[in-house]
C-alpha positions as CSV (number, residue, x, y, z in Angstrom):
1,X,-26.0,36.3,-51.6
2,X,-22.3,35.7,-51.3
3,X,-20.8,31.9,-50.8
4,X,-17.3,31.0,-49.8
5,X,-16.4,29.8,-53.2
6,X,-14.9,25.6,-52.6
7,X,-10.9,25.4,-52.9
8,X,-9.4,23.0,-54.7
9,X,-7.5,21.0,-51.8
10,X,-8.8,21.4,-47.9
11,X,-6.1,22.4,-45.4
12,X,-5.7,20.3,-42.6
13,X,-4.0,21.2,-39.6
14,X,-2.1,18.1,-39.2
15,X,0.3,17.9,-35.9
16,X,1.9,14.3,-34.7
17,X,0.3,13.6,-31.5
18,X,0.4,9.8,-29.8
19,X,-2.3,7.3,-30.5
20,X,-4.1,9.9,-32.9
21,X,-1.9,10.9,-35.8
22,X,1.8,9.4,-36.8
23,X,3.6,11.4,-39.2
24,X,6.8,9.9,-40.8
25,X,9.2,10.8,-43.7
26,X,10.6,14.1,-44.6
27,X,9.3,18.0,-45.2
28,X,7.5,17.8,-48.7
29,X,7.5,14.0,-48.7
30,X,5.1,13.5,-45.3
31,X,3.2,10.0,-44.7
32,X,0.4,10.2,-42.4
33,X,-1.4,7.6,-40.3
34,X,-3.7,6.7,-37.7
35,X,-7.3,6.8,-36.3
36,X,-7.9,10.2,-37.0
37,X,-6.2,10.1,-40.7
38,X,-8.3,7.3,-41.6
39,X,-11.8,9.6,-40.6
40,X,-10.8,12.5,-42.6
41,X,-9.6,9.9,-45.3
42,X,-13.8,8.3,-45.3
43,X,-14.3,12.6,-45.4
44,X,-12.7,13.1,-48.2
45,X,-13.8,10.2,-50.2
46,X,-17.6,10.9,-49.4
47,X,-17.4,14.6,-50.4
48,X,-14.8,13.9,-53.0
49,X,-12.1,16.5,-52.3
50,X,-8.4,16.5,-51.7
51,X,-6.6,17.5,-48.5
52,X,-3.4,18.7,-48.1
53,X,-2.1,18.6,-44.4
54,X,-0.1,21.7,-43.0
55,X,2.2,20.4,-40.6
56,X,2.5,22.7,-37.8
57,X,5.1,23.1,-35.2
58,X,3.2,24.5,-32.3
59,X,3.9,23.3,-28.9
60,X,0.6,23.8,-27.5
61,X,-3.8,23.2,-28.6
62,X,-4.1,27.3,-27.6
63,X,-4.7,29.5,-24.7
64,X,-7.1,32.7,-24.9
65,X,-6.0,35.6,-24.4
66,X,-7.8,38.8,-22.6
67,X,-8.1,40.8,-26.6
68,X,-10.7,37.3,-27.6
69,X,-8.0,35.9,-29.7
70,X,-5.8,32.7,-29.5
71,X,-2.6,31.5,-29.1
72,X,-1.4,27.8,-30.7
73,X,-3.2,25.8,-33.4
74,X,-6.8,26.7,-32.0
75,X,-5.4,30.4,-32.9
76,X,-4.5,29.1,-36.6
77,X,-8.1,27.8,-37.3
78,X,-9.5,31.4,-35.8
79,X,-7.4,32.9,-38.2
80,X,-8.5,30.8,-41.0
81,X,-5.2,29.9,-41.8
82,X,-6.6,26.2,-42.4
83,X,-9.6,25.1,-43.2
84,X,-10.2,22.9,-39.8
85,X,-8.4,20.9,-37.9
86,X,-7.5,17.1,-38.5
87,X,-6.3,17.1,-34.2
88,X,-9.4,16.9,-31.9
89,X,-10.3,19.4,-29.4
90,X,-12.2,19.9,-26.0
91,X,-15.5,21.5,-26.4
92,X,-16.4,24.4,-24.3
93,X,-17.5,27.5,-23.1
94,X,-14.4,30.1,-24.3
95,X,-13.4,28.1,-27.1
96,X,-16.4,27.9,-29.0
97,X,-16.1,32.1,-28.7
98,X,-13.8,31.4,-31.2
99,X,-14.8,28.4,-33.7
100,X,-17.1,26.0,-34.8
101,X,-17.1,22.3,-33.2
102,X,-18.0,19.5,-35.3
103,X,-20.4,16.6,-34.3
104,X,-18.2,15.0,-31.3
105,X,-15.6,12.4,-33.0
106,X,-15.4,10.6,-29.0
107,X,-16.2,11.4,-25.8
108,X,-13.5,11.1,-23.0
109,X,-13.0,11.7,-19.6
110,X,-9.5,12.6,-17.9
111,X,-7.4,10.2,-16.2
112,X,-4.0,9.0,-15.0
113,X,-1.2,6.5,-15.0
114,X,1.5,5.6,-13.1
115,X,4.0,2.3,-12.9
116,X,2.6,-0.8,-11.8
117,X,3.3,-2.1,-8.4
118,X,5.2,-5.0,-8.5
119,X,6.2,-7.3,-5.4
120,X,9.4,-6.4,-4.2
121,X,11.2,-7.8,-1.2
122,X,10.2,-6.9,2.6
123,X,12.3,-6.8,5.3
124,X,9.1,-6.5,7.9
125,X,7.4,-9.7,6.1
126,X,6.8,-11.6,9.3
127,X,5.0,-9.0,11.2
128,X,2.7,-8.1,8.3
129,X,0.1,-11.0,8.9
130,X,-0.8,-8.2,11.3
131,X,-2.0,-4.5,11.4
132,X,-0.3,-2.7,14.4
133,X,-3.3,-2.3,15.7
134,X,-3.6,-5.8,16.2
135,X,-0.3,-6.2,17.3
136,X,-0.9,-3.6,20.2
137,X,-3.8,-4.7,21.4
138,X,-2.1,-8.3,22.1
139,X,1.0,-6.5,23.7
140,X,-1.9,-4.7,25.8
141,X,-3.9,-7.9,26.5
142,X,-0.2,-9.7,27.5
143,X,0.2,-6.9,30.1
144,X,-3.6,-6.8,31.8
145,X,-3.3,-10.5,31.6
146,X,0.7,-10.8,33.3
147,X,-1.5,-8.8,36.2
148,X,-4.4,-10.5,36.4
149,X,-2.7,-14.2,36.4
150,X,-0.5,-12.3,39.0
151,X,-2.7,-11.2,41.1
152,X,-4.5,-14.7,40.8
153,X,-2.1,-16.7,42.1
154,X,-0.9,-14.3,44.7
155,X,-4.7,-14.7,45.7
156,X,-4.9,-18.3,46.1
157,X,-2.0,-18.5,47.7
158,X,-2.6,-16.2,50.0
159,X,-6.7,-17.8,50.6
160,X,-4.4,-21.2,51.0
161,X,-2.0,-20.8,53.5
162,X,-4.8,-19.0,56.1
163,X,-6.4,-22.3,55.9
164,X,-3.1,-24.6,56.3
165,X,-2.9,-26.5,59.5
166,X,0.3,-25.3,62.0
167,X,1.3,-28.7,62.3
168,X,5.1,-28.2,62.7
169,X,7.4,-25.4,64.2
170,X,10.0,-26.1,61.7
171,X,10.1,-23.5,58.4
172,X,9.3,-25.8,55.3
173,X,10.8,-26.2,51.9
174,X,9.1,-24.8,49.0
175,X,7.1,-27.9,46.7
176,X,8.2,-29.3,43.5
177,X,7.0,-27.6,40.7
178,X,4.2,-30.1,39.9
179,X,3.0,-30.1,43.5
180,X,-0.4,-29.5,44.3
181,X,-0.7,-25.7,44.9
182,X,2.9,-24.7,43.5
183,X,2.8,-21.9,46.0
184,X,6.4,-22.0,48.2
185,X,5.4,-22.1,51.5
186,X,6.7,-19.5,54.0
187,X,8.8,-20.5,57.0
188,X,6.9,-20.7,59.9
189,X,7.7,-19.8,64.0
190,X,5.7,-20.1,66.5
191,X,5.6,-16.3,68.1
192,X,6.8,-16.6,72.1
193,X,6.4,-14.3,74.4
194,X,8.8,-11.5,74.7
195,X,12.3,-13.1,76.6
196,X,10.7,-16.3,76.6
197,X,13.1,-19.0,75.5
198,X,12.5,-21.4,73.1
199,X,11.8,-24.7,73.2
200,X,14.5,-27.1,71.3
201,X,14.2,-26.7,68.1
202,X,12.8,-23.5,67.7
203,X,14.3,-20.0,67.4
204,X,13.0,-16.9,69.3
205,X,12.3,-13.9,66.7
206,X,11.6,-10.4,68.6
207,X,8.6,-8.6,67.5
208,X,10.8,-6.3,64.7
209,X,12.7,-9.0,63.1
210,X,9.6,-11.3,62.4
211,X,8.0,-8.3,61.0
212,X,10.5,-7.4,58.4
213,X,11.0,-11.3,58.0
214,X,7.1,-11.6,57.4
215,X,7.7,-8.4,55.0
216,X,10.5,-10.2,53.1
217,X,8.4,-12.9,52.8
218,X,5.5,-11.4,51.1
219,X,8.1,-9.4,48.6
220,X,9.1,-13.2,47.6
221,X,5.6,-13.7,47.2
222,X,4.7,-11.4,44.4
223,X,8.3,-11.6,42.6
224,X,7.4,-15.6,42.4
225,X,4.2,-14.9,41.0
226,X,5.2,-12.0,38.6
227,X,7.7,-14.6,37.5
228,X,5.1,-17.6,37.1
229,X,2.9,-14.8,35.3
230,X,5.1,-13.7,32.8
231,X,6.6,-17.0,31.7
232,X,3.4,-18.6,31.3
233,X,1.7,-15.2,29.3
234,X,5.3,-15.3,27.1
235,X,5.8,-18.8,26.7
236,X,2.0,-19.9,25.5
237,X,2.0,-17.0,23.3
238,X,5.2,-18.1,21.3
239,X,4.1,-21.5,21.7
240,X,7.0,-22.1,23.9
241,X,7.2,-24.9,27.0
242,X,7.1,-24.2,30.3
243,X,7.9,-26.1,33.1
244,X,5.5,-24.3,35.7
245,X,1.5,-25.5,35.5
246,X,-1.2,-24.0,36.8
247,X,-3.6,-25.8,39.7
248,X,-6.3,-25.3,41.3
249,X,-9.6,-23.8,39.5
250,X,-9.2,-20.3,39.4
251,X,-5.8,-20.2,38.0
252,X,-7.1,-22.8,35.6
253,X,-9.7,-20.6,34.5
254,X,-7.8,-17.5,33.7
255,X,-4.4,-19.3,31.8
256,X,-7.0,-21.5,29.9
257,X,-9.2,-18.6,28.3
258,X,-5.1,-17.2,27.4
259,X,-4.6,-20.3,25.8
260,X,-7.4,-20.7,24.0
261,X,-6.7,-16.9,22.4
262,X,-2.5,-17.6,21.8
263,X,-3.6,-21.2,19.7
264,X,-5.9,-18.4,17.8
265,X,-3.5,-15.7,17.4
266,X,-0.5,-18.5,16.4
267,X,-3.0,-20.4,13.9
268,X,-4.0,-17.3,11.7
269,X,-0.6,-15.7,12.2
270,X,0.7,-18.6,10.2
271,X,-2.4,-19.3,8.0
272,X,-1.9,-15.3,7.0
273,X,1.7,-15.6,6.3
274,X,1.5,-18.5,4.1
275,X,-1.3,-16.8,2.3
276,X,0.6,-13.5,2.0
277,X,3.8,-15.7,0.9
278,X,1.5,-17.8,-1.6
279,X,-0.7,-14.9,-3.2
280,X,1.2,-11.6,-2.5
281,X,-1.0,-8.2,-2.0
282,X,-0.5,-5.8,-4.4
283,X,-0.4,-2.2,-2.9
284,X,-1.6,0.2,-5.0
285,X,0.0,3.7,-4.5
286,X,-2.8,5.8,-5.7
287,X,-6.4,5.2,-7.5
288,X,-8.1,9.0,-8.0
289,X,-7.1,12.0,-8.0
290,X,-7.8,12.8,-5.0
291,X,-5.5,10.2,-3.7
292,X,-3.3,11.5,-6.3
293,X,-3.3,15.3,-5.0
294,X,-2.1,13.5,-1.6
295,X,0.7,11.7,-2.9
296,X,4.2,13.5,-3.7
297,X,4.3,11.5,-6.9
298,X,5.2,14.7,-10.0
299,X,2.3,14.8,-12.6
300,X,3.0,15.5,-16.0
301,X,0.4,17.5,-18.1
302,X,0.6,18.9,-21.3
303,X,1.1,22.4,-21.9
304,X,-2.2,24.1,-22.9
305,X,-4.4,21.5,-22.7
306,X,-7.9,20.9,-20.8
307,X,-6.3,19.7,-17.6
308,X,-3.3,22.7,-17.5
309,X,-6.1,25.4,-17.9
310,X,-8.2,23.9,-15.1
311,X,-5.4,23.5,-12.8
312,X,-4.6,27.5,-13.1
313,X,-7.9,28.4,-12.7
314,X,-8.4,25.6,-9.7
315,X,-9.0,27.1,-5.9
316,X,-5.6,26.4,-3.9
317,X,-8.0,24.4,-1.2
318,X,-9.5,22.2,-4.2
319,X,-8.2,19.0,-5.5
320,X,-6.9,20.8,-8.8
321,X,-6.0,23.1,-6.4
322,X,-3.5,20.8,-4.9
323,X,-2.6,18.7,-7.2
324,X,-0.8,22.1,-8.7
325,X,2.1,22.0,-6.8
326,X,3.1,18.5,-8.4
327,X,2.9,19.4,-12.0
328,X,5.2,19.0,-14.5
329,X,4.4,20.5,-18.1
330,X,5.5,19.6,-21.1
331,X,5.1,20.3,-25.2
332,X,4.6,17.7,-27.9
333,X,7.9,17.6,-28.6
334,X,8.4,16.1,-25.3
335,X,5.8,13.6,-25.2
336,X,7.8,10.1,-26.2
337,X,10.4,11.1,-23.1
338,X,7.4,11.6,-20.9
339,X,6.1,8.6,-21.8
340,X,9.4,6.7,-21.0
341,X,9.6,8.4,-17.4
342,X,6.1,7.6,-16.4
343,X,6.7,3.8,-17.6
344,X,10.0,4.4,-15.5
345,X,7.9,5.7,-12.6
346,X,9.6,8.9,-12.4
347,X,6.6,10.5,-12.8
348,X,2.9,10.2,-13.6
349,X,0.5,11.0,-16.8
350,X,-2.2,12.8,-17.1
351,X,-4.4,12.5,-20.1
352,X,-7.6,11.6,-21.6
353,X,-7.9,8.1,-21.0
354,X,-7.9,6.9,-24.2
355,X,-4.9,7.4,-24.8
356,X,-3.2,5.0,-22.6
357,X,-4.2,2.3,-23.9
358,X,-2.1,2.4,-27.0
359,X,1.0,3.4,-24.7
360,X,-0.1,0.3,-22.8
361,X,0.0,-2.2,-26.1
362,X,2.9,-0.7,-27.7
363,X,5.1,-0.6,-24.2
364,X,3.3,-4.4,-23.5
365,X,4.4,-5.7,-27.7
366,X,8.0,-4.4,-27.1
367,X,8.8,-6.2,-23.7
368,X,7.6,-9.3,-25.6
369,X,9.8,-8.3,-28.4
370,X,12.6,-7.6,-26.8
371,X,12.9,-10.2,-24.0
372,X,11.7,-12.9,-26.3
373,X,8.6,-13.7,-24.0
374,X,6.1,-15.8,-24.8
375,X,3.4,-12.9,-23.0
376,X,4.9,-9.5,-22.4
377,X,4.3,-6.9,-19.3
378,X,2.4,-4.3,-18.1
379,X,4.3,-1.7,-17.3
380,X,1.5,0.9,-15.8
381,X,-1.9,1.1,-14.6
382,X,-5.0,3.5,-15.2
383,X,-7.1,5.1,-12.6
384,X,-10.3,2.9,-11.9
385,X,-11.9,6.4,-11.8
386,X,-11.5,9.5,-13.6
387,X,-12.5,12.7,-13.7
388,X,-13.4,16.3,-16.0
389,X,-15.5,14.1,-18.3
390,X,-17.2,12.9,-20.4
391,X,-16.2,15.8,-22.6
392,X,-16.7,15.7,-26.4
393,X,-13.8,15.6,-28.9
394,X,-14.6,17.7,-32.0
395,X,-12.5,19.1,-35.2
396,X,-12.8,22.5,-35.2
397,X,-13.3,24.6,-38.0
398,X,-13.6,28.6,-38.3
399,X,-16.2,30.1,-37.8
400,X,-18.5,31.0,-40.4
401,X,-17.4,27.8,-42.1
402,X,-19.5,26.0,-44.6
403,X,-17.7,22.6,-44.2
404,X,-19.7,22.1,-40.7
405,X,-23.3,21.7,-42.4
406,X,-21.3,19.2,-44.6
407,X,-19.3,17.4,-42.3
408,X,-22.0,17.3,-39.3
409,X,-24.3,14.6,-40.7
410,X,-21.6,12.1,-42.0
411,X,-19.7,12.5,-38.4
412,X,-23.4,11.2,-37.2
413,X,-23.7,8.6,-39.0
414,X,-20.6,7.1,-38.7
415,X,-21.1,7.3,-35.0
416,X,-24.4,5.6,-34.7
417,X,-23.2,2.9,-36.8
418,X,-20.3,2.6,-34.6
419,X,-17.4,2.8,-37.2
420,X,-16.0,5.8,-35.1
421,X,-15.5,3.7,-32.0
422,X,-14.1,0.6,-34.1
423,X,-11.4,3.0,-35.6
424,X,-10.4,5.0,-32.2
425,X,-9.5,1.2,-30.7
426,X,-8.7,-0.5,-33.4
427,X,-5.0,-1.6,-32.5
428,X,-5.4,-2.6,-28.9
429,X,-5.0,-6.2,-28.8
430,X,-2.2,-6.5,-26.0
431,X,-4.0,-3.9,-23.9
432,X,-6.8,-5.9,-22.7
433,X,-4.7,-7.2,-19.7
434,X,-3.2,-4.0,-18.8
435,X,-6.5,-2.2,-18.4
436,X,-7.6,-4.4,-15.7
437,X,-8.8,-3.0,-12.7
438,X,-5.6,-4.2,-10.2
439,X,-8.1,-5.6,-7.9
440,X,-8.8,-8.6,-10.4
441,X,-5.1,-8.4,-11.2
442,X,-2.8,-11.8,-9.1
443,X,0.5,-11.1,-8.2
444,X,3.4,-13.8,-9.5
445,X,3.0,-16.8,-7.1
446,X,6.2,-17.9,-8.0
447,X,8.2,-15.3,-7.2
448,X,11.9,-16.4,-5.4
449,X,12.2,-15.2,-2.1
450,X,15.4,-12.9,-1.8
451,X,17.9,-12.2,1.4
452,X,16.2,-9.3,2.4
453,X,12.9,-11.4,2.4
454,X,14.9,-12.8,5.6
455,X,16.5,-9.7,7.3
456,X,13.4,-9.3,9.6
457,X,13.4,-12.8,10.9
458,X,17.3,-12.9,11.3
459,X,17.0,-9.7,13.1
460,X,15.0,-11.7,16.1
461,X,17.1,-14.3,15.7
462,X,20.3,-12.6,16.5
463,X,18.5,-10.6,19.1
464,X,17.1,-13.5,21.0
465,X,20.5,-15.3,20.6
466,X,22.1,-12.4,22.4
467,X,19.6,-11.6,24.7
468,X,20.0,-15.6,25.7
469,X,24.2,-15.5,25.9
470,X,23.9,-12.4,28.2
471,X,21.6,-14.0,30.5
472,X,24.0,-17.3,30.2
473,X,27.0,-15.4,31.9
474,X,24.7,-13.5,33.6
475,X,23.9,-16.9,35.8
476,X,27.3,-17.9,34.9
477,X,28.5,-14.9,37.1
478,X,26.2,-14.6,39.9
479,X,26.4,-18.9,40.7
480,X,30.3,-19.0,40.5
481,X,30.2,-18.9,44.0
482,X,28.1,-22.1,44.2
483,X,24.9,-23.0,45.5
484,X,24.4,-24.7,48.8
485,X,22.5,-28.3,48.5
486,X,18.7,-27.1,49.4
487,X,19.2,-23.6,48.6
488,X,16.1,-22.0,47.6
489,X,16.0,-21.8,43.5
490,X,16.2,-18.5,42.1
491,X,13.2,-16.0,41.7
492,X,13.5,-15.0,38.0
493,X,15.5,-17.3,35.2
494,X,16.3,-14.8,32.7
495,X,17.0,-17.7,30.2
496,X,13.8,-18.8,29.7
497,X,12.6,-15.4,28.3
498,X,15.6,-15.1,25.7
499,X,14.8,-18.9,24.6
500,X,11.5,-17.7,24.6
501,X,12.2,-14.6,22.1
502,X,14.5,-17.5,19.8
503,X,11.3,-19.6,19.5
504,X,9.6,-17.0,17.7
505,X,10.7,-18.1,14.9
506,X,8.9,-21.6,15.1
507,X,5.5,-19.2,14.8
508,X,7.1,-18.7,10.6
């Protein structure tokens, strides 16, 4: 029976990749290091051989092609051009057409990372206490309640003067504002008969006049009600002071259930915005893949691996599917720049998840470094959730290979005794923090507010200041005439509104 006879030295196909392997010096010279050179290292002092690492140059793990064979370094262990492979590789259906998988080195699921929120200035601060949800249903309940409170008063008034005595020909004034009813009485006439002449004192109306006068009247009415209405509705809401009170029970009842909701409204409008000030929320852009696929954030994937030949094969109405549109590949030679533009937030990663975690502790070790800080920074986060996993990490060898039998039960062993894990995270001291869920994660408390922090707020400010000048010449323009001593006050006092807009800003 014929056996493979035992080289001297095992070829290794040895390739730099991130967190795995480090390869440093020069052609001929080579120093290797990392998790996966210390496991063959335990290898090849067990079986007591000698390796000697081809360096390869391929861009890509291998893609199959129709003839069976294989492109990349999977195709240089089919060709038994090494004798396996020190870089891991996904187990699965076509591949293991082609070679032999060890025992699994790790299992791994896919995942992603992207650039950690941070809290950055907002100009809409002051209206974010609220959803706009909120803040349209209490624009809609201002508006039923301006009618209701409207029609409330015109209603009392109305039930109040059909049960006023007519004690006197002579039109009365309207009452002080703090009189008992506050409803401005209409003048009143005693109707004569047609040609009759009036007795002193009183003034004969004809039939059409004391209509349209009785019509005028009414118009006054509901414009000095819509005006009581709105002022109250406006003013209580932005906690603002209003000279008109309501009487009388039913008026009572309706502008006391309003004020009852505006102390509400004011007192966990301001208890949210100091909370929101104090401990800011942290939005997170995306946490799946799903959300991901949504987003219009580019996703960069290496070229050949697991997650590339999934998202060709992907339906275009699936979340692969989608996703494929926001890809951005890339070879090995590329990695280091990819990592930079995803800690940039150009773009996000896509990898077994794993892997971040080194990228996490070495970016984390040179901010503290580098800005002489006593703890350093996450730059990125991981998804809470991944996805395409758990899939097992194997070497490959060729097939027909005798160094599986061999390898097989040490690869066990070292597993169940849990010096496999130990060495794949050895390393990630500063990437505890970082690979916190950002729900558990507290924004800076401290952070200095900035102008733009106050753009918002100034906005109202300068628009209730303006709005308040124009309605100051406004009255400026239509009293320079003067106003007769007893002269009825004026129906609507723009000024209170825009003072009511600038007091807005007492609710902050």
């Amino acid at each position: 029976m014929a056996t493979h006879a035992q080289p001297a030295c095992l070829k290794v196909l040895m390739r730099e990749l991130y967190t795995l392997a480090y390869i440093s010096g020069t052609p001929g010279n080579y120093q290797f290091s990392g998790p996966i050179v210390i496991i063959l290292e335990i290898l090849r002092d067990h079986f007591g051989v000698c390796l000697d690492f081809v360096v390869t140059e391929e861009q890509v793990y291998g893609v199959s092609l129709r003839n069976g064979s294989w492109t990349g370094m999977m195709g240089m262990v089919q060709r038994h051009e090494v004798d396996f492979s020190g870089m891991l590789f996904t187990m699965n259906y076509d591949s293991l057409k082609a070679v032999e998988f060890s025992e699994s080195i790790d299992t791994d699921e896919m995942t992603a990372m992207y650039i950690r929120p941070r809290v950055s200035p907002n100009m809409m601060g002051f209206v974010t206490p609220y959803t706009a949800s909120v803040w349209l249903f209490v624009v809609a309940a201002c508006v039923v309640l301006i009618g209701v409170i409207m029609v409330t008063v015109r209603f009392q008034r109305k039930f109040s003067s059909t049960h006023l005595p007519h004690h006197s020909s002579e039109p009365t004034t309207r009452r002080s504002v703090g009189s008992s009813d506050m409803i401005p009485e209409q003048s009143k006439t005693r109707r004569l008969p047609s040609g009759a002449a009036a007795p002193d004192g009183d003034v004969s109306i004809s039939s059409g006049e004391e209509d349209k006068a009785v019509l005028t009247g009414a118009d006054r009415d509901w414009l000095w009600s819509l005006e009581k209405s709105l002022l109250w509705t406006w003013s209580t809401l932005v906690a603002h002071s209003v000279p008109w009170q309501p009487v009388r029970g039913l008026v009572r009842c309706v502008t006391a259930m309003w004020l009852l909701a505006a102390f509400i409204l004011g007192n966990v409008y301001r208890s949210n915005l100091k909370a929101m000030l104090t401990i800011p929320r942290i939005n997170i852009p995306f946490d799946s893949v799903d959300e991901l696929a949504d987003s219009d954030v580019p996703t960069a994937i290496l070229r050949g691996s697991k997650m590339h030949q999934q998202i060709v094969v992907a339906e275009d109405n699936s979340t692969l599917g989608r996703l494929r549109d926001q890809t951005v590949y890339f070879n090995f030679d590329q990695l280091y720049s990819t990592i930079d533009q995803v800690l940039e937030g150009e773009m996000a990663g896509m990898h077994y998840r794993k892997v971040f975690p080194r990228i996490l502790n070495d970016h984390y070790s040179r901010v503290m470094a580098f800005l002489l800080f006593a703890t350093g920074e996450c730059g990125a986060y991981v998804l809470s959730r991944g996805f395409l996993g758990p899939s097992s990490l194997c070497i490959i060898f060729p097939k027909g290979s005798l160094l599986k039998k061999k390898f097989d039960p040490v690869i066990l062993r070292l597993k169940e005794c849990g010096l496999l894990a130990k060495i794949m995270t050895k390393g990630y001291v500063n990437a505890t923090e970082c690979l916190k869920p950002l729900t558990s994660m507290v924004a800076p408390s401290h952070r200095p507010l900035q102008f733009l922090d106050f753009y918002g707020i100034f906005a109202v400010y300068v628009a209730g200041a303006t709005l308040a000048a124009m309605a100051f010449l406004w009255e400026m323009t239509r009293g320079c005439g003067g106003t007769r001593r007893g002269a009825a006050e004026p129906l609507w006092t723009p000024m209170l509104p825009a003072s009511g807009i600038i007091s807005l800003l007492r609710l902050a």
